[in-house]
C-alpha positions as CSV (number, residue, x, y, z in Angstrom):
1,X,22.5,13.2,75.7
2,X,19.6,11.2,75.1
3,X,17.9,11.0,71.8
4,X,14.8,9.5,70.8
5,X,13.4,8.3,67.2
6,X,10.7,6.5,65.2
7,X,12.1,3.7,63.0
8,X,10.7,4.4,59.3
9,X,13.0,1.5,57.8
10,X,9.4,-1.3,58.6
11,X,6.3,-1.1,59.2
12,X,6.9,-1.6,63.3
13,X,7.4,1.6,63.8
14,X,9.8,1.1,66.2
15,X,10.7,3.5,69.2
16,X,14.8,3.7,69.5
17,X,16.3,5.4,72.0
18,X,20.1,6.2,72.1
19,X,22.6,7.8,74.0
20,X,24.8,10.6,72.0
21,X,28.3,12.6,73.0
22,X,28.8,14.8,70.3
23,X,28.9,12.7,66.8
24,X,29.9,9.8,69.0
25,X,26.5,6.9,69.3
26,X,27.2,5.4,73.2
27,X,24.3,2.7,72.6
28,X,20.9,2.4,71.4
29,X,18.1,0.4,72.5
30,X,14.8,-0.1,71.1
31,X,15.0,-1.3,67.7
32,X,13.5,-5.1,66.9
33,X,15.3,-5.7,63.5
34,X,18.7,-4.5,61.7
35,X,17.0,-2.7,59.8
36,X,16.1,0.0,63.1
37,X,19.7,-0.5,63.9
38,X,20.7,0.7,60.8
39,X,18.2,3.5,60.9
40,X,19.0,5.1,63.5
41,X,22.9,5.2,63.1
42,X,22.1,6.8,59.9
43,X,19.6,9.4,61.8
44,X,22.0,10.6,64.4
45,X,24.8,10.8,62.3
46,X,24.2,11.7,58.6
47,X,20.6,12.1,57.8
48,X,19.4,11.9,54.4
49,X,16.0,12.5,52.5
50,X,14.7,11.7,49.0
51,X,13.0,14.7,47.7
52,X,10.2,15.5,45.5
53,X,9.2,18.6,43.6
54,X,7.3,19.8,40.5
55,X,9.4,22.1,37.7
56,X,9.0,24.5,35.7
57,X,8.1,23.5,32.3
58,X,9.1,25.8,29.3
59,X,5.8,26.8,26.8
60,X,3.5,25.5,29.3
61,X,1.6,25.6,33.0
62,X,2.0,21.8,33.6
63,X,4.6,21.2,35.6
64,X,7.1,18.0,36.0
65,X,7.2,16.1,39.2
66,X,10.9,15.2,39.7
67,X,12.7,13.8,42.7
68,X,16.2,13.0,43.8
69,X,18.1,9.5,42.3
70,X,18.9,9.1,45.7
71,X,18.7,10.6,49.3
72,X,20.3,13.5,50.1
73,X,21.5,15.2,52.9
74,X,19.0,16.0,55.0
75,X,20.6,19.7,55.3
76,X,21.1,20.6,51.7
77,X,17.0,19.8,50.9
78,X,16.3,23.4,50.8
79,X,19.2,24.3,48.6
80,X,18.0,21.4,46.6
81,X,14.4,22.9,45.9
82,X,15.8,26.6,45.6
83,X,18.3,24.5,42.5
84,X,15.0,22.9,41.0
85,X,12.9,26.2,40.8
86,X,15.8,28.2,39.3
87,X,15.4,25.9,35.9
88,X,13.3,25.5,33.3
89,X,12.8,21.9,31.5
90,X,12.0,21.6,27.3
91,X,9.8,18.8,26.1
92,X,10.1,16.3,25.4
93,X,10.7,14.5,28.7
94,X,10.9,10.7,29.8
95,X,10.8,9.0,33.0
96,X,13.6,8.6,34.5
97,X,15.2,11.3,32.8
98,X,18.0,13.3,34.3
99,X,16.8,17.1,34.2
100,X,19.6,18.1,36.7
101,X,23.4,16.7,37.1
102,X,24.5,16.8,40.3
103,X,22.4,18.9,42.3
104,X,24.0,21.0,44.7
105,X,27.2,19.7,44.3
106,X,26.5,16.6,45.2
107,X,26.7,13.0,43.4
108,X,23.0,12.9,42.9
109,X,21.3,13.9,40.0
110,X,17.5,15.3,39.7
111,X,15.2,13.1,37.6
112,X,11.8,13.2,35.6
113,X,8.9,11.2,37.1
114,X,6.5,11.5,34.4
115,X,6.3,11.8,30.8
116,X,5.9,14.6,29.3
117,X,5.7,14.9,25.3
């Protein structure tokens, strides 16, 4: 099977094309740097995503943008919002601030990206 992706890893914006068989990568063509190469092995085999998302804050409207340490799975992001809306954060809070061990399971944590006091 063919499959065909836009490199995000630069700004060339690269158009890579590869053929697929099953989890297997047969080649792929298209990419200008390592970094494209890279990408797209990453892509077609185990995508991942950083996610954002505001949370609750207790005693108040004003919520607290978070996002992920790192990137996660690219099919756990939904379990990962549906995890950040089930909890409630107290002030104070500091950037960089783990709110959330471990999110879904998984070896990355949820963190504050704003200051809250």
């Amino acid at each position: 099977m063919i499959k065909e992706i836009t490199c995000i890893g630069c700004p060339m914006g690269c158009r890579i094309t590869a053929e697929v068989d099953g989890d297997r990568i047969l080649s792929i063509e298209g990419y200008t740097c390592n970094i494209g190469k890279k990408y797209a092995q990453e892509e077609l085999t185990l995508p991942t995503r950083m996610v954002t998302a505001l949370m609750k804050v207790y005693g108040t409207a004003q919520p607290l943008s978070v996002k992920t340490s790192r990137p996660i799975e690219k099919n756990k992001i939904f379990d990962c919002l549906k995890e950040i809306t089930r909890h409630t954060v107290m002030r104070p809070i500091h950037i960089g601030e783990v709110v959330i061990k471990n999110v879904c399971g998984t070896p990355v944590d949820i963190i504050a990206t704003k200051e809250l006091e």
